[in-house]
C-alpha positions as CSV (number, residue, x, y, z in Angstrom):
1,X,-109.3,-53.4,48.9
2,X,-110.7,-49.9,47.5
3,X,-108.5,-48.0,45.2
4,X,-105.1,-50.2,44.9
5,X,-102.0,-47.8,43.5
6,X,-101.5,-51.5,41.8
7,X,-103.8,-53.6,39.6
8,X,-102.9,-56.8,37.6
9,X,-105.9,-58.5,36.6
10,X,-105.6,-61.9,34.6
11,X,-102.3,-61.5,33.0
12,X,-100.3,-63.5,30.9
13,X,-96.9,-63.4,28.2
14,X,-96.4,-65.3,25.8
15,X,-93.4,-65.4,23.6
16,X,-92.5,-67.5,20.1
17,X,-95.3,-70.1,21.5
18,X,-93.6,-70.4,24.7
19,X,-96.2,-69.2,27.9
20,X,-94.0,-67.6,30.1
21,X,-96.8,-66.2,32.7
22,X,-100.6,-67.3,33.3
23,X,-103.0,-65.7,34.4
24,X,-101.7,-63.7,37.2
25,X,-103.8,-61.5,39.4
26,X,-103.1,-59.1,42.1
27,X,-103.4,-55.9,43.9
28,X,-101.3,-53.7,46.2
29,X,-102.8,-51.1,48.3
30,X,-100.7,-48.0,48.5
31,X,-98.0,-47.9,51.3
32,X,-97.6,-51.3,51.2
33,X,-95.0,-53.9,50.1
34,X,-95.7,-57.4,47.9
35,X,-93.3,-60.1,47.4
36,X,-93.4,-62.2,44.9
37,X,-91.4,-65.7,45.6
38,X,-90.9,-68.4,44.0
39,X,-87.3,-70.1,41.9
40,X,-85.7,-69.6,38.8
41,X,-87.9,-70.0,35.9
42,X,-91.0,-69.0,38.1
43,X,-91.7,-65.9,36.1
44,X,-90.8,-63.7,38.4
45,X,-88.9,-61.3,36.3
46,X,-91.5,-61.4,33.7
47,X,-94.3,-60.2,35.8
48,X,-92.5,-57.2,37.1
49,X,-90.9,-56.2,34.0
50,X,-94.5,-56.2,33.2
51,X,-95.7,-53.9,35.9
52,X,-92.8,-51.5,34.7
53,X,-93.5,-51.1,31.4
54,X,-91.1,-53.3,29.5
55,X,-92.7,-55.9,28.5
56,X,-96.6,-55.4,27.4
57,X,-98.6,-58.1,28.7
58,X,-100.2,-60.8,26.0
59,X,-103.2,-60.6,27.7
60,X,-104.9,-59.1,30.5
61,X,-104.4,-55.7,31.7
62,X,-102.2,-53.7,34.3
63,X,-102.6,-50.5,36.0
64,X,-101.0,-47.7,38.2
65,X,-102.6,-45.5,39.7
66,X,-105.2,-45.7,37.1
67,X,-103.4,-45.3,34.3
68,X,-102.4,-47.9,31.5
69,X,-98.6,-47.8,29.6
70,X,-100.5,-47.9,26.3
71,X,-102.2,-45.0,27.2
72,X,-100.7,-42.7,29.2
73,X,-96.9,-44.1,28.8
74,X,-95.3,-41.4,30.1
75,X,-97.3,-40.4,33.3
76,X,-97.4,-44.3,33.8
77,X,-93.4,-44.4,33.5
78,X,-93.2,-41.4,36.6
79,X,-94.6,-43.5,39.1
80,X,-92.1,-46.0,39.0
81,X,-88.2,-46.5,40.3
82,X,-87.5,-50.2,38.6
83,X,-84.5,-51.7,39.6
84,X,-83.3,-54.9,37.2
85,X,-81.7,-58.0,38.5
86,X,-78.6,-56.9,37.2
87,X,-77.3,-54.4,34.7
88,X,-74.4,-53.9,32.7
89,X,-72.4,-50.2,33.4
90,X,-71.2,-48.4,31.0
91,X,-67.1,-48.0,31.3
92,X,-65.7,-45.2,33.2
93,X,-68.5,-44.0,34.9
94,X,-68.1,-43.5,38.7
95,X,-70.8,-44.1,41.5
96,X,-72.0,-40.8,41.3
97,X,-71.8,-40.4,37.8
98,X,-73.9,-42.8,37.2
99,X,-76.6,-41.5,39.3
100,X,-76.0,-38.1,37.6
101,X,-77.2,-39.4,34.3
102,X,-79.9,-41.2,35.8
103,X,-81.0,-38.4,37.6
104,X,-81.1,-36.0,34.5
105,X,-83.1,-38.5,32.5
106,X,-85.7,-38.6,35.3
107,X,-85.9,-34.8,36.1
108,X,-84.7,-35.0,39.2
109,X,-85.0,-31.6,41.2
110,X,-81.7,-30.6,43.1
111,X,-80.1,-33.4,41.5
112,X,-76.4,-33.4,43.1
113,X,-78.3,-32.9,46.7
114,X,-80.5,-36.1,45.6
115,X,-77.7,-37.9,44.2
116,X,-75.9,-37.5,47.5
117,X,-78.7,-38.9,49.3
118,X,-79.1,-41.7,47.8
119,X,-76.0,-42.4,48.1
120,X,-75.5,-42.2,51.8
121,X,-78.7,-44.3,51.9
122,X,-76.8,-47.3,50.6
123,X,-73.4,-46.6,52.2
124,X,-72.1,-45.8,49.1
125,X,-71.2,-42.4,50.0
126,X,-67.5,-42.9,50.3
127,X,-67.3,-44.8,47.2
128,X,-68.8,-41.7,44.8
129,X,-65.4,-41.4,43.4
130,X,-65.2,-45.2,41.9
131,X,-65.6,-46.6,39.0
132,X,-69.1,-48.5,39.0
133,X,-67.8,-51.4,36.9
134,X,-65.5,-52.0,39.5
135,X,-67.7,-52.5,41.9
136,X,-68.7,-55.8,43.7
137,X,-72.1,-57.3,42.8
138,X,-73.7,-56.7,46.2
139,X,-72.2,-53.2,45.8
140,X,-73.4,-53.3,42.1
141,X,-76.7,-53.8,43.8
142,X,-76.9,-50.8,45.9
143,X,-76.0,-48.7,43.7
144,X,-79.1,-50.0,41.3
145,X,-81.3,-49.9,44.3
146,X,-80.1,-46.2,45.0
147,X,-81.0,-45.3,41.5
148,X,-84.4,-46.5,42.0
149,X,-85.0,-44.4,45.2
150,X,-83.6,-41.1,43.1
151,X,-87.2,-39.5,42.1
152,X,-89.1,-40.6,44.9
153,X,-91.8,-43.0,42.9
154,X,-94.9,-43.7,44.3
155,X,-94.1,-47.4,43.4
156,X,-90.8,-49.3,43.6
157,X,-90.5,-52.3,41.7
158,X,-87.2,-54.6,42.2
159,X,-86.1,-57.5,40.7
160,X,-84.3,-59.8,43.2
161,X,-82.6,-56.9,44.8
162,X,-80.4,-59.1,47.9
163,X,-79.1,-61.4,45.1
164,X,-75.3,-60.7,46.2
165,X,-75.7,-59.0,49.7
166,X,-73.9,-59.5,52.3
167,X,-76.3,-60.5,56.2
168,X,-75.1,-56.9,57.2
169,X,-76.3,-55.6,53.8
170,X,-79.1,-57.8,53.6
171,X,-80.5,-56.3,57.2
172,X,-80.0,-52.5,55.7
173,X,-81.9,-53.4,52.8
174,X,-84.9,-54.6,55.5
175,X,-84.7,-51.5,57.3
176,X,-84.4,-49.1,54.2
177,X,-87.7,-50.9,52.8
178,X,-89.4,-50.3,55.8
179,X,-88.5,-46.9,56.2
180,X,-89.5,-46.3,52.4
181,X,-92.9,-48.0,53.7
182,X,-93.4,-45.7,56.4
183,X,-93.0,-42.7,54.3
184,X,-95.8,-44.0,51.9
185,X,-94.2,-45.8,49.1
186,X,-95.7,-48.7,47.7
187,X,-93.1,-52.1,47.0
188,X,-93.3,-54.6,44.9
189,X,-90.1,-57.3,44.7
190,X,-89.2,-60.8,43.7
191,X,-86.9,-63.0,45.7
192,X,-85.9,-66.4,46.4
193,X,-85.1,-65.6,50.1
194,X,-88.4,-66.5,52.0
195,X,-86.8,-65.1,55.3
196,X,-86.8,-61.7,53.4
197,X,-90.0,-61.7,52.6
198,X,-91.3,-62.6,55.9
199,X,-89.2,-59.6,57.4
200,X,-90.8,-56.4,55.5
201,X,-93.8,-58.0,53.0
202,X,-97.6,-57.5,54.2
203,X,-98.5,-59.7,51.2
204,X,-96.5,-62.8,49.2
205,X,-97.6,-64.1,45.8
206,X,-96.3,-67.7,45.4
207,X,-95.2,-68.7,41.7
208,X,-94.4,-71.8,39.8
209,X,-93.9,-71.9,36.3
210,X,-95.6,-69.0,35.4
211,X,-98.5,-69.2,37.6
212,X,-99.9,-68.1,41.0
213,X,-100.2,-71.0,43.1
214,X,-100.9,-69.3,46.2
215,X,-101.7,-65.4,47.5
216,X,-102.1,-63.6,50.8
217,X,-101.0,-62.2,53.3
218,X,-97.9,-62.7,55.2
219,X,-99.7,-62.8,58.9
220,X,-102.3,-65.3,57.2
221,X,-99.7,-67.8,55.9
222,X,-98.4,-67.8,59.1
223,X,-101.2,-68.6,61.4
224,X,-102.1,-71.3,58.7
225,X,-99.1,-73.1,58.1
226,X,-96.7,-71.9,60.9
227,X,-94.1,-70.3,58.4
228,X,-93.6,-69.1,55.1
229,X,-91.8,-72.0,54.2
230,X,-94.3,-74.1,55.1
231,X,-97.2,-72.1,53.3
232,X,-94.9,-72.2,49.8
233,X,-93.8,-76.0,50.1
234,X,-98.2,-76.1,50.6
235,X,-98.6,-74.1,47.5
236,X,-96.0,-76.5,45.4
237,X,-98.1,-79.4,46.5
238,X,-95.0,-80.5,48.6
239,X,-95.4,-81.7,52.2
């Protein structure tokens, strides 16, 4: 794999004692999309608010495109759209408020155009007017998925972003990844729901309390074990 956009080599976090992550390793070529899977408490979160900058690792060493966040923070910080598992609003801002501020901290060019982009990307568009903290949690979802799409990044990371879609939603999310894919973006997200993965990754990392327990790609796992879920009960040791 010559030149990933994406290269985590040996990292771990620890925190008050507690080892949250181990050891992890892994590499994403550009234009392509890595899920990492596993269930609560499998340090999902931790690694990829890792690879965005907002945690710093306790050891080992991550890189994109090159460049280290101790280093070069703020070209690092431009190659990444990060959506969070969740996020709390701020009061009285609408849809595309919301995406206004964002947009303005990221130094979005034509920002309103972009902002109405995005917005019909996640079949929001008719919903610009409403408050955000109003909104539903899969609807809370798209909107923090829309946000990460706003300055085009080179990499996506996203943090269990179908937690609260609906199987229409959940679909549209498959086909918007893909698209994103197509164009040349690289994706990196966490998730529970194997049958996502299987849909729109090329690669799956499988974690367990903080460590890799199995790594490859998603054509692989299935000509070895017949399906995903199969491959990840192998991983856990589990028959």
């Amino acid at each position: 794999m010559d030149n990933p956009l994406v290269n985590v080599e040996g990292v771990s976090k620890v925190i008050r004692k507690q080892t949250l992550v181990e050891g992890i390793s892994f590499r994403i070529p550009k234009g392509s999309v890595l899920a990492l899977c596993g269930g609560n408490g499998a340090g999902k979160s931790t690694v990829l608010r890792m690879l965005a900058g907002i945690l710093q690792p306790t050891r080992g060493e991550i890189t994109v495109g090159g460049l280290r966040w101790d280093k070069s923070r703020k070209r690092f910080s431009q190659q990444i759209g990060y959506m969070p598992d969740d996020y709390q609003f701020n009061q009285g801002l609408t849809a595309e408020e919301a995406l206004s501020f964002w947009a303005a901290l990221r130094k979005v060019p034509k920002r309103k155009v972009r902002v109405n982009e995005v917005l019909a990307l996640v079949g929001l568009e008719d919903k610009r007017k409403r408050l955000v903290n109003t909104f539903s949690k899969g609807m809370r979802q798209r909107i923090l998925f829309a946000q990460a799409l706003l300055a085009k990044p080179p990499l996506l990371i996203m943090d269990e972003p179908t937690n609260g879609l609906d199987p229409f939603w959940m679909n549209e999310f498959v086909k918007l990844l893909q698209n994103i894919r197509e164009e040349g973006h690289t994706v990196v997200f966490s998730t529970h729901q194997l049958e996502i993965a299987d849909k729109v990754a090329d690669q799956l990392v499988f974690l367990s309390d903080g460590r890799n327990v199995g790594a490859g790609s998603t054509g692989d796992f299935r000509t070895e074990y017949g399906s995903l879920y199969s491959a990840f009960n192998h991983s856990l040791g589990l028959k």
